[in-house]
VOPAGU-2260 file (C-alpha; in pm, 1 decimal, decimal comma):
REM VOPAGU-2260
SITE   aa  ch    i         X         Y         Z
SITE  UNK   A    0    1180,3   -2298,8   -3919,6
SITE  UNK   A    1    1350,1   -1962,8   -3951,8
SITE  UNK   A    2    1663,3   -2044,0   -3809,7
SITE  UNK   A    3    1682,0   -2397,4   -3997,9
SITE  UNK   A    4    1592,5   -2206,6   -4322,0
SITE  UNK   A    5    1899,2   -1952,9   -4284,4
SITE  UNK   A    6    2109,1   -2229,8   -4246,4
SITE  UNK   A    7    1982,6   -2350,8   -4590,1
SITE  UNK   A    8    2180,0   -2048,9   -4678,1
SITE  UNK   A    9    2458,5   -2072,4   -4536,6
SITE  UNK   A   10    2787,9   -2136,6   -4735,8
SITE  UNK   A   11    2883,5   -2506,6   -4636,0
SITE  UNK   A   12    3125,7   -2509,3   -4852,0
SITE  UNK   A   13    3436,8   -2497,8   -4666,4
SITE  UNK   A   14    3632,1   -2254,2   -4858,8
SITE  UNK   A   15    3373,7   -2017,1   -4842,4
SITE  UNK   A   16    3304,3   -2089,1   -4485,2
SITE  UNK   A   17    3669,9   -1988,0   -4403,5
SITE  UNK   A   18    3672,7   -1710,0   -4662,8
SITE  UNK   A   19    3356,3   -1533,8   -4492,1
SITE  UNK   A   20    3512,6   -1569,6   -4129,5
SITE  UNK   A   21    3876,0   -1479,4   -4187,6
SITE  UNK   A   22    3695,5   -1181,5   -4400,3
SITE  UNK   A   23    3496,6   -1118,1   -4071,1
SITE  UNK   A   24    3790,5   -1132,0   -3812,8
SITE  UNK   A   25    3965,7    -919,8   -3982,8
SITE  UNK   A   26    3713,2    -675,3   -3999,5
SITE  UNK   A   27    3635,1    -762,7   -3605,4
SITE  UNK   A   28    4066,6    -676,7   -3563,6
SITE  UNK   A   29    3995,9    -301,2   -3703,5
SITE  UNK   A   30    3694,8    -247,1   -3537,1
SITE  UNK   A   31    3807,2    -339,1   -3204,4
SITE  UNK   A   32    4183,1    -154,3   -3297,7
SITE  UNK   A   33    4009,0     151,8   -3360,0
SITE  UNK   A   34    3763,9     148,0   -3056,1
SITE  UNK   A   35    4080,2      47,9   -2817,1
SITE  UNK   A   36    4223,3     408,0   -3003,0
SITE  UNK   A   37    3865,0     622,3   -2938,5
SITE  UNK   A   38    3790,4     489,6   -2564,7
SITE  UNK   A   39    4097,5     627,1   -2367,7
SITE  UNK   A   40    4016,9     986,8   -2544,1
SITE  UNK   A   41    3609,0     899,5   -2439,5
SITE  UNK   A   42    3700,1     807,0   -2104,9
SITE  UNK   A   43    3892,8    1104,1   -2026,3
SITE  UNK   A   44    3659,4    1364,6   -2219,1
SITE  UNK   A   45    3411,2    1166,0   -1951,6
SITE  UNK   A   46    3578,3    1234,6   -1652,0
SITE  UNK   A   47    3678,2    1590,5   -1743,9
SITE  UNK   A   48    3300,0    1677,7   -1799,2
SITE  UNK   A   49    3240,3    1488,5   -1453,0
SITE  UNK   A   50    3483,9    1731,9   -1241,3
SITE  UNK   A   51    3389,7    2033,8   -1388,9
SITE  UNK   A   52    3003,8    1975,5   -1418,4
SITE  UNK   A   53    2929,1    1677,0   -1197,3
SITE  UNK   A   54    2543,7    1724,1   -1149,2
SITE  UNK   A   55    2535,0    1815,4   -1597,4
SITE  UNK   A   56    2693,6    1540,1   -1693,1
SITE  UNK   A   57    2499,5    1294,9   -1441,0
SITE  UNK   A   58    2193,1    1428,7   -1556,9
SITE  UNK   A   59    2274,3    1352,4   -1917,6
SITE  UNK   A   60    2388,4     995,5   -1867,7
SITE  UNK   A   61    2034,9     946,5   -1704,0
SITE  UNK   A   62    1864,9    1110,0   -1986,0
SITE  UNK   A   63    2071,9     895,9   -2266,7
SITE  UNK   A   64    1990,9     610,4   -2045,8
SITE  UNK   A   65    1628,7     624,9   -2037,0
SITE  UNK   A   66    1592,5     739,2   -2406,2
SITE  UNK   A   67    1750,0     424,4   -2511,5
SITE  UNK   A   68    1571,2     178,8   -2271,3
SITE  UNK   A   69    1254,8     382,8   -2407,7
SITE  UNK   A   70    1379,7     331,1   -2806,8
SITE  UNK   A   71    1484,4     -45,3   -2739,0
SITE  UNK   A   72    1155,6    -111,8   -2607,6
SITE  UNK   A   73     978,1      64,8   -2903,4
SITE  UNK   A   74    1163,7     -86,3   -3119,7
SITE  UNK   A   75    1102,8    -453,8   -2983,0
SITE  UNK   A   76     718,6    -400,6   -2876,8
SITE  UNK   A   77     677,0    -233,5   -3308,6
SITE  UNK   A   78     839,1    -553,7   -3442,3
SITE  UNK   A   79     620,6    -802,6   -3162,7
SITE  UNK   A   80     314,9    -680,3   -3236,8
SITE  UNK   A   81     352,7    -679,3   -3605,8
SITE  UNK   A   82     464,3   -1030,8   -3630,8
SITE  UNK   A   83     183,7   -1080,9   -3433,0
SITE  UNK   A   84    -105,2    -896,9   -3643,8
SITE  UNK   A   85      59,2   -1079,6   -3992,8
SITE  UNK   A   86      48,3   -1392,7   -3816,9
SITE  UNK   A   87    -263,7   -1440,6   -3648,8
SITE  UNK   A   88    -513,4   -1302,1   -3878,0
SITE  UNK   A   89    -720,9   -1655,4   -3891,1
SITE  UNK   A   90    -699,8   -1940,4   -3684,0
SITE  UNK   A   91    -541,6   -2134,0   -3998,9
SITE  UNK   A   92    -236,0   -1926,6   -3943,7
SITE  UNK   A   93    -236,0   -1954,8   -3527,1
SITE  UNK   A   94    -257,4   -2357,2   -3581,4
SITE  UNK   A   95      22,1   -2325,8   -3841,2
SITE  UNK   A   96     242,1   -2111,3   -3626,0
SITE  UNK   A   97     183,7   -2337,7   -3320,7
SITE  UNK   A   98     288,0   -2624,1   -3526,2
SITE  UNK   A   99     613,4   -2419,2   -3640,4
SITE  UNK   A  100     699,7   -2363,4   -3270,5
SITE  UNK   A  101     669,8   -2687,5   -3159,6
SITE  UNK   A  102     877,6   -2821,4   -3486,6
SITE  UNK   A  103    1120,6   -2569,7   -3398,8
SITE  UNK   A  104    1139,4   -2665,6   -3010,5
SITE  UNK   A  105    1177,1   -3010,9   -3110,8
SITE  UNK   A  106    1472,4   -2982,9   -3327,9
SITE  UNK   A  107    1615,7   -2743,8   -3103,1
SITE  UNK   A  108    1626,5   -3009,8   -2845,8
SITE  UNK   A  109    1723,6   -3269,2   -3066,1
SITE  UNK   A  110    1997,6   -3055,7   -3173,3
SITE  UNK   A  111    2099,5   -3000,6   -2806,3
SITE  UNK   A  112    2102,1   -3375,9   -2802,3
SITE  UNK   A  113    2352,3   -3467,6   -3027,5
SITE  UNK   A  114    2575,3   -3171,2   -2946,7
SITE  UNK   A  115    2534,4   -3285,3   -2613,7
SITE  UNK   A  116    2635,4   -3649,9   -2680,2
SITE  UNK   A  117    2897,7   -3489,3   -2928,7
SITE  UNK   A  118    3082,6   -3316,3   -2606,5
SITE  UNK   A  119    3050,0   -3610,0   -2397,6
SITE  UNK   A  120    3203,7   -3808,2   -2664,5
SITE  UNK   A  121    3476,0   -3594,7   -2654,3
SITE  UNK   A  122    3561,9   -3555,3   -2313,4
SITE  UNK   A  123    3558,1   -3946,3   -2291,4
SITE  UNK   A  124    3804,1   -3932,6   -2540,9
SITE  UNK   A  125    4034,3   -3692,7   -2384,8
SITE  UNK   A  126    3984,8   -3921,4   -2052,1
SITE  UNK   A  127    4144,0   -4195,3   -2236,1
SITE  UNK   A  128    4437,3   -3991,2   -2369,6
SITE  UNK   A  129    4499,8   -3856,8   -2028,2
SITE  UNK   A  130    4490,7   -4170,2   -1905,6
SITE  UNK   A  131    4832,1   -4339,4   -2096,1
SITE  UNK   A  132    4947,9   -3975,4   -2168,1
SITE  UNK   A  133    5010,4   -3863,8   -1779,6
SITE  UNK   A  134    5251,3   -4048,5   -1499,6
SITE  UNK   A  135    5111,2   -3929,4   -1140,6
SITE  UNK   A  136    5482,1   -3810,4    -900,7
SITE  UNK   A  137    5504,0   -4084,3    -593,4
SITE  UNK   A  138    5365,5   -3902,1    -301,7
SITE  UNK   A  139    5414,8   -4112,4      -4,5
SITE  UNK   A  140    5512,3   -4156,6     404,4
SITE  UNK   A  141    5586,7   -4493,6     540,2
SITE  UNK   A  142    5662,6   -4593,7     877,2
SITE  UNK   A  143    5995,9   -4743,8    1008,9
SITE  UNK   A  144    6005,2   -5063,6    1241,0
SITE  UNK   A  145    6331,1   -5148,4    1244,5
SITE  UNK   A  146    6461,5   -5515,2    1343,4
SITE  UNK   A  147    6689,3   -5542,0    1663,5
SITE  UNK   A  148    6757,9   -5889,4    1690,4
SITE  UNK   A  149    7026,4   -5843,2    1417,5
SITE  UNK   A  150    7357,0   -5692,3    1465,5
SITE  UNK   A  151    7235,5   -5406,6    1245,3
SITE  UNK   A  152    6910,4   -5356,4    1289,0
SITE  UNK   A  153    6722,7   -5287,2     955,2
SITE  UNK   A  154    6373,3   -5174,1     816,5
SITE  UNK   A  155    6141,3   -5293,7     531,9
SITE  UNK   A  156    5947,3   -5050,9     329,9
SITE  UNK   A  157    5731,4   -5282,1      51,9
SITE  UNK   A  158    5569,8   -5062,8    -234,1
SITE  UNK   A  159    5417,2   -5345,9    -325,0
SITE  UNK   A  160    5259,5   -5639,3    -197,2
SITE  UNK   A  161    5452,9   -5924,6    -332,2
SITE  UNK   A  162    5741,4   -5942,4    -573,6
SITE  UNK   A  163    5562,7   -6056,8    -822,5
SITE  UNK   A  164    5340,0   -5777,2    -816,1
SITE  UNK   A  165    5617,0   -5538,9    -872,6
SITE  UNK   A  166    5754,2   -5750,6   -1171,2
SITE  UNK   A  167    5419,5   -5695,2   -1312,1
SITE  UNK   A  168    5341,1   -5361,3   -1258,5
SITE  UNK   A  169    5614,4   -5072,9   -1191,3
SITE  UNK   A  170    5559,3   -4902,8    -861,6
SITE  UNK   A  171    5769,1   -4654,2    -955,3
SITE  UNK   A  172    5788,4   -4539,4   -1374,3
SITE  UNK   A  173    6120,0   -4577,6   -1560,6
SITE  UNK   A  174    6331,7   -4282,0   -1518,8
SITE  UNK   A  175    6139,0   -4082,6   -1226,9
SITE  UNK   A  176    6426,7   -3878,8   -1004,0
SITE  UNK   A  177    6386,9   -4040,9    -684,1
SITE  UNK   A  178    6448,6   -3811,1    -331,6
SITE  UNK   A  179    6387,8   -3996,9     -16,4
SITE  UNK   A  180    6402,6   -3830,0     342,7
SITE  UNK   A  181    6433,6   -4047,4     659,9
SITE  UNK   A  182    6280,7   -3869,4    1012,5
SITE  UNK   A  183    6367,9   -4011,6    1323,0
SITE  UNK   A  184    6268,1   -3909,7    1660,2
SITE  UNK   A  185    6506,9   -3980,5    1934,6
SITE  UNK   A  186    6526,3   -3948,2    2285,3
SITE  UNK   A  187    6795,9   -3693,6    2482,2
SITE  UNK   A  188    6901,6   -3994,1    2688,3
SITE  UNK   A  189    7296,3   -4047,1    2758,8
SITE  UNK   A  190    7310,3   -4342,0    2569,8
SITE  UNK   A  191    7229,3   -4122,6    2290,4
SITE  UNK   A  192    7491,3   -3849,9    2374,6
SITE  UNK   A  193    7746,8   -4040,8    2430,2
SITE  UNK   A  194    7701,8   -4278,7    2126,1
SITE  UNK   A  195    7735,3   -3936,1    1923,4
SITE  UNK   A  196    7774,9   -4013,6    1523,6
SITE  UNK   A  197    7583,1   -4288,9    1402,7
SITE  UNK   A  198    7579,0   -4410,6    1007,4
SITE  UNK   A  199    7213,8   -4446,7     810,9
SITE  UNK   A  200    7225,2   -4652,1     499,4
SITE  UNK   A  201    6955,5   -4675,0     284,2
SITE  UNK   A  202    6930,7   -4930,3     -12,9
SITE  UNK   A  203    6675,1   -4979,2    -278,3
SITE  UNK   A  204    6608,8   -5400,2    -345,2
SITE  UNK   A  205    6459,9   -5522,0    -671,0
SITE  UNK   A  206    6237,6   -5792,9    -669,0
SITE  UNK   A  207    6484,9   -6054,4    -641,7
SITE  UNK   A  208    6657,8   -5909,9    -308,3
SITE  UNK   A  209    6937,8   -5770,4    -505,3
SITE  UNK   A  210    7055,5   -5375,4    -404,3
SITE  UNK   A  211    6998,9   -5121,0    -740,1
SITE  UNK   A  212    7128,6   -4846,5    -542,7
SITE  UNK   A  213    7295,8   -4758,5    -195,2
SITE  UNK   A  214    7390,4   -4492,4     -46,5
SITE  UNK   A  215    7531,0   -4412,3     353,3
SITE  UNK   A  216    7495,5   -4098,3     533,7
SITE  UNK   A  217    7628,2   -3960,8     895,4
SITE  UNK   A  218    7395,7   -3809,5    1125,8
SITE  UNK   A  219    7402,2   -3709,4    1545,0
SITE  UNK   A  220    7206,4   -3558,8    1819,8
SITE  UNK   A  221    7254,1   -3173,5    1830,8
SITE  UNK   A  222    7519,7   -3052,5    2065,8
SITE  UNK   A  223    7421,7   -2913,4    2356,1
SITE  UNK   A  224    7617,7   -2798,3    2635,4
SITE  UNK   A  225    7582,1   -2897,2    3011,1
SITE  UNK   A  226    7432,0   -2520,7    3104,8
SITE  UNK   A  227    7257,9   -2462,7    2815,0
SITE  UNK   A  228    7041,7   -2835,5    2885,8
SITE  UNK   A  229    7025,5   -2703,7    3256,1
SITE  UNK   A  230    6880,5   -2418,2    3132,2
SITE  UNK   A  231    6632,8   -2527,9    2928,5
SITE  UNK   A  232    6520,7   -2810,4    3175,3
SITE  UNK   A  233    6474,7   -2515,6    3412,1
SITE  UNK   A  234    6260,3   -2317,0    3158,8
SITE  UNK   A  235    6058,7   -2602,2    3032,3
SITE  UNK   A  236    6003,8   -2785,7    3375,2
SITE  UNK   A  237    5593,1   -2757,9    3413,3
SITE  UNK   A  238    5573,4   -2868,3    3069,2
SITE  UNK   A  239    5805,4   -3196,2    3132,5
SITE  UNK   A  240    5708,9   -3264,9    3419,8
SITE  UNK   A  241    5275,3   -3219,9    3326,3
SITE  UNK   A  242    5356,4   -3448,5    3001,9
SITE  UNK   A  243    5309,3   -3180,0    2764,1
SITE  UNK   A  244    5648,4   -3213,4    2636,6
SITE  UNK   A  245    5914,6   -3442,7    2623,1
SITE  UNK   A  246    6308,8   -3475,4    2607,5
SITE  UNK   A  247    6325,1   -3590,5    2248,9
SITE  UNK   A  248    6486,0   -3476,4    1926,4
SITE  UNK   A  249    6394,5   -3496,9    1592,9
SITE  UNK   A  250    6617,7   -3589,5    1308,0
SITE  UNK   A  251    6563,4   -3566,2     970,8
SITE  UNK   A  252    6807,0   -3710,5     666,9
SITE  UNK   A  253    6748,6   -3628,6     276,8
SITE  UNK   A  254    6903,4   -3886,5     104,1
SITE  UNK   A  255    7029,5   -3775,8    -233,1
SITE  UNK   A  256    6821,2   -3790,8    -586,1
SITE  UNK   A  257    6878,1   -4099,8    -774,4
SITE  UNK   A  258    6714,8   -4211,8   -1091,8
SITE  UNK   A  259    6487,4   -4534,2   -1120,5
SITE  UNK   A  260    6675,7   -4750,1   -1361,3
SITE  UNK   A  261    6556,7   -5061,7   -1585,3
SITE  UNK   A  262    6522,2   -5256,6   -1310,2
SITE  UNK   A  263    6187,6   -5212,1   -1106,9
SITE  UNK   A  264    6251,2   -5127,2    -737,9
SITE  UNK   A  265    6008,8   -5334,4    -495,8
SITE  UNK   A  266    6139,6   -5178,9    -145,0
SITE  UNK   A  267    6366,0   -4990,2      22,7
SITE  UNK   A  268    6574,5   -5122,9     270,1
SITE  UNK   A  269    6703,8   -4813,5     563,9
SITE  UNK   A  270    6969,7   -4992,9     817,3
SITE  UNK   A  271    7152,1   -4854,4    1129,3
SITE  UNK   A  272    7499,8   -4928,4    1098,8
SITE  UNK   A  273    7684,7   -4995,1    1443,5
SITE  UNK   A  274    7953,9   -4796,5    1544,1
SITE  UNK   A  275    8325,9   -4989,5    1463,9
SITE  UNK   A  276    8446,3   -4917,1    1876,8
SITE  UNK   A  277    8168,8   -5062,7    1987,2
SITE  UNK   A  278    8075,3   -5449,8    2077,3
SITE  UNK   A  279    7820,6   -5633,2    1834,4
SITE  UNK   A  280    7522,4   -5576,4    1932,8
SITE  UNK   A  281    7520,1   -5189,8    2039,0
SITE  UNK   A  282    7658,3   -4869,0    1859,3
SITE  UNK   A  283    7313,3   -4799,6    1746,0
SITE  UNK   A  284    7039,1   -4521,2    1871,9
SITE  UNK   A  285    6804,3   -4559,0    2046,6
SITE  UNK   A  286    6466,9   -4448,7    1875,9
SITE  UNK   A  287    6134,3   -4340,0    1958,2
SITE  UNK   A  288    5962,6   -4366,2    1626,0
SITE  UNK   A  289    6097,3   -4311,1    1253,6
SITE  UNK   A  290    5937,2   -4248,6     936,2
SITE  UNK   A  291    6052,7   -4203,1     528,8
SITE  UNK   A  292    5855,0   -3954,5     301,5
SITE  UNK   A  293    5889,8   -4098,2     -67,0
SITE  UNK   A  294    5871,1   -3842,9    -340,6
SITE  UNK   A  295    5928,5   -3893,9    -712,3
SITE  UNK   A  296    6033,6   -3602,0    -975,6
SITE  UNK   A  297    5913,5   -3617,2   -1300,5
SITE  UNK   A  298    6081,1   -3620,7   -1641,3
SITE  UNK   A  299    6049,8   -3243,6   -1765,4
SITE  UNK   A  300    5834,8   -3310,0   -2026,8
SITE  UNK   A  301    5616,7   -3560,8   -1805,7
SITE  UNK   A  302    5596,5   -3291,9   -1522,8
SITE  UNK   A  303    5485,6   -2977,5   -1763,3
SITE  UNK   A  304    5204,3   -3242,5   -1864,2
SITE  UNK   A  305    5089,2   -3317,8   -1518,2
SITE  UNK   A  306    5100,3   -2946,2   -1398,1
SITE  UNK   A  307    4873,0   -2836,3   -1669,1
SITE  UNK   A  308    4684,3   -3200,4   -1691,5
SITE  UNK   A  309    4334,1   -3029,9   -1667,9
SITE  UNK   A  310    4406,4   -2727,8   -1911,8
SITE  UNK   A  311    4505,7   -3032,8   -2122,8
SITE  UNK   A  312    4225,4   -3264,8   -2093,5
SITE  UNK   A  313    3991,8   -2939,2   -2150,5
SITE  UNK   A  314    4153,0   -2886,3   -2455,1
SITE  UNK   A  315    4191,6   -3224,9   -2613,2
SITE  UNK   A  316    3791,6   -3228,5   -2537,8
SITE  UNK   A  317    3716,6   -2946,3   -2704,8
SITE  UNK   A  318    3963,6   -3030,1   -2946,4
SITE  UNK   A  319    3770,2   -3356,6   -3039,9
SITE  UNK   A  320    3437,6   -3177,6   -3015,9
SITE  UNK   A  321    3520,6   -2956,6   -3319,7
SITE  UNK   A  322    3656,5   -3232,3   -3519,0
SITE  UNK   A  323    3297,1   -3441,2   -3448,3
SITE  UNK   A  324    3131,6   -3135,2   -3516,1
SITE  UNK   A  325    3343,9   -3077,3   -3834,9
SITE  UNK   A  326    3297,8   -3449,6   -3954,9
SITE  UNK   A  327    2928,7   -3441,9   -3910,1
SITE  UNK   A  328    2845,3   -3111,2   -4054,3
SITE  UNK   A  329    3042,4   -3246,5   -4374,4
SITE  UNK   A  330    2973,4   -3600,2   -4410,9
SITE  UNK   A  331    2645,6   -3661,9   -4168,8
SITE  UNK   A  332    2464,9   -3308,3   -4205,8
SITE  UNK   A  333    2082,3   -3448,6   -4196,5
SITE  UNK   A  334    2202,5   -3674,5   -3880,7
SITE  UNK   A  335    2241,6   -3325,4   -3680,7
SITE  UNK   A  336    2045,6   -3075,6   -3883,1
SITE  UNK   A  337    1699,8   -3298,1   -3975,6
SITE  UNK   A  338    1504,8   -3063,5   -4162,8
SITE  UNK   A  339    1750,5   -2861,0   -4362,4
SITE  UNK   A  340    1727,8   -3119,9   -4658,6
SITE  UNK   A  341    1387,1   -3079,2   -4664,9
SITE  UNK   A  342    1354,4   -2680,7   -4623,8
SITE  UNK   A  343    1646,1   -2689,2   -4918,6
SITE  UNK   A  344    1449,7   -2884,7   -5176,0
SITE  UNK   A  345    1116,8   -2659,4   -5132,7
SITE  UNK   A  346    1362,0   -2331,7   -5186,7
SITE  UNK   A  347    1498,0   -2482,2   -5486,3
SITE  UNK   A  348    1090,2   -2587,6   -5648,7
C-alpha cells in the first residue's frame, strides 16, 4: 500500500518525468566525477598508512567495520520495532496490517505478471524481426562420386532436392560471395605420376541444367624424387606395411569467389577433364575419395548483423519492452498498476 501510494505521487507526466531524471543524472555525472577525483588520493593515503603502520591501520579498518555493522543494525532493529509497537497496539490494527500485506503481495505478483508477459512479448517480437532481418552463411561438405563411364567423368552436388524446390526457395541468397574448395585424396601409384597435370572444372547449373558460372583449374601430385620416395618408404615401412598408413596424397583446390547472381543455383557440377595426349577414355586420376566444402560470405552489412545477431535480438527485446512499458504506463495505467486509481481518489477526498 506504501509503495502503490508513492507512486500516486509520482510525476507521470512525461515532461516532468524526464525533467526529474535528466536533473538526477546529471547530478549522478558530478557525484561520480568527483569521487573518481577523491579515490586515487584515498587509495594511496590507504596504502601509505598500510606500509608504515600495518598492524594501526588494520586495527582501525576492523574497528570502523564493526561500528558500522553495530550502527546499521541499530538503526534497522529502532525503526522495526517501532513500526511494530504503532502498528500492533490492538488486534484491529494486526488484522488490518495482515490484510495490507497480503494486498500488497498480491499486486506485487500481479505486477510481476504483466511485466513478465510484457518481456515475453517482447522477445517474441524481436524473434520475428530476427527472423526476416538475418541470412545464415552456407556452411557445408559434400561428398564427390564421380561418374566413369563418360569420357570425362563428372560429379553431382544437389543443394536441393528437386529443381523445383530450388525455383521455390533459394538455397543460396541473392548476392552471397561464393568460395568453394575441392579435396581429393589420391593414391602415389605410377599411373598417377606419370599422368602428372590434370585439369578440375567446376560449374554451377541452375535449375534448368544451364551453367551460371565456370571456372577450370590445374592441379598435380607433389614431386618427389626417386631417393627422396626411397627414403621415406624406408622410414615409414612398419607403418605401411602394419596398415597404419598408406601411400596416398591429399589434394586440395580453392576455387575462386564468385557472386550468386539472379539466377538461383541448384548444384554444382566438378568434372575431370582428360588430358589432350591421351586416348578417350584415360588422362584422368585415379582417386581414392574426394570431397567439396561449400562456404558462403555475406554482404557486409548482412555479416555485421549475423556476428552480433544475439546482442541484436537482446536489444530489439528490450527495446520493445520499454516501448510496452511506455504505452501502458500512459494509455493503460490501471491495467498494470490496479490500485493506484483508487489510493489517488482517497488522497484527493
Amino acid at each position: 500500500a506504501a509503495c502503490i501510494s508513492t507512486l500516486a505521487n509520482f510525476p507521470f507526466d512525461i515532461v516532468d518525468f524526464f525533467t526529474v531524471m535528466a536533473l538526477d543524472f546529471v547530478g549522478f555525472q558530478i557525484r561520480l566525477f568527483f569521487r573518481f577525483l577523491i579515490f586515487p588520493i584515498r587509495v594511496f593515503h590507504f596504502w601509505l598508512m598500510l606500509m608504515m603502520f600495518p598492524f594501526r591501520t588494520l586495527t582501525r579498518i576492523r574497528d570502523d567495520v564493526k561500528k558500522g555493522m553495530m550502527r546499521a543494525c541499530g538503526a534497522l532493529y529502532a525503526r522495526v520495532a517501532s513500526f511494530v509497537w504503532n502498528r500492533v497496539n490492538s488486534p484491529r490494527s494486526v488484522m488490518k496490517m495482515a490484510i495490507r500485506f497480503g494486498k500488497g503481495l498480491f499486486c506485487s505478483f500481479y505486477v510481476f505478471l504483466v511485466l513478465l508477459g510484457l518481456l515475453v512479448l517482447g522477445f517474441l517480437a524481436s524473434g520475428l524481426v530476427m527472423r526476416n532481418l538475418t541470412e545464415e552463411p552456407i556452411l557445408r561438405t559434400e561428398n564427390l562420386n564421380f561418374d566413369y563411364t563418360k569420357t570425362s567423368p563428372f560429379a553431382l552436388v544437389k543443394l536441393a532436392s528437386s529443381p523445383e524446390e530450388s525455383m521455390l526457395k533459394r538455397t543460396i541468397p541473392f548476392d552471397h560471395k561464393m568460395q568453394l574448395t575441392i579435396s581429393f585424396t589420391l593414391p602415389e601409384s605410377d599411373y598417377n605420376r606419370k599422368l602428372g597435370i590434370f585439369q578440375v572444372r567446376v560449374e554451377s547449373l541452375s535449375a534448368n541444367g544451364k551453367p551460371t558460372f565456370g571456372s577450370s583449374y590445374p592441379t598435380m601430385l607433389r614431386f618427389k624424387s626417386q631417393p627422396i620416395r626411397f627414403a621415406e618408404s624406408l622410414f615409414k615401412s612398419v607403418p605401411l606395411i602394419t596398415g597404419f598408413q598408406s601411400e596416398v596424397q591429399y589434394l586440395k583446390i580453392v576455387i575462386g569467389e564468385f557472386a550468386e547472381g539472379h539466377e538461383p543455383t541448384s548444384s554444382f557440377k566438378v568434372i575431370l577433364e582428360p588430358r589432350a595426349e591421351f586416348k578417350t577414355g584415360s588422362g584422368v586420376p585415379e582417386i581414392y575419395s574426394a570431397s567439396m566444402d561449400i562456404k558462403s560470405r555475406l554482404p557486409p552489412l548482412k555479416r555485421i548483423v549475423w556476428s552480433w545477431r544475439r546482442t541484436v535480438f537482446v536489444w530489439i527485446g528490450f527495446t520493445v519492452f520499454v516501448c510496452e512499458m511506455m504505452f501502458v504506463l500512459l494509455l493503460c495505467r490501471p491495467f498494470i498498476l490496479p490500485g493506484l486509481g483508487k489510493f489517488s481518489k482517497k488522497k484527493m477526498n
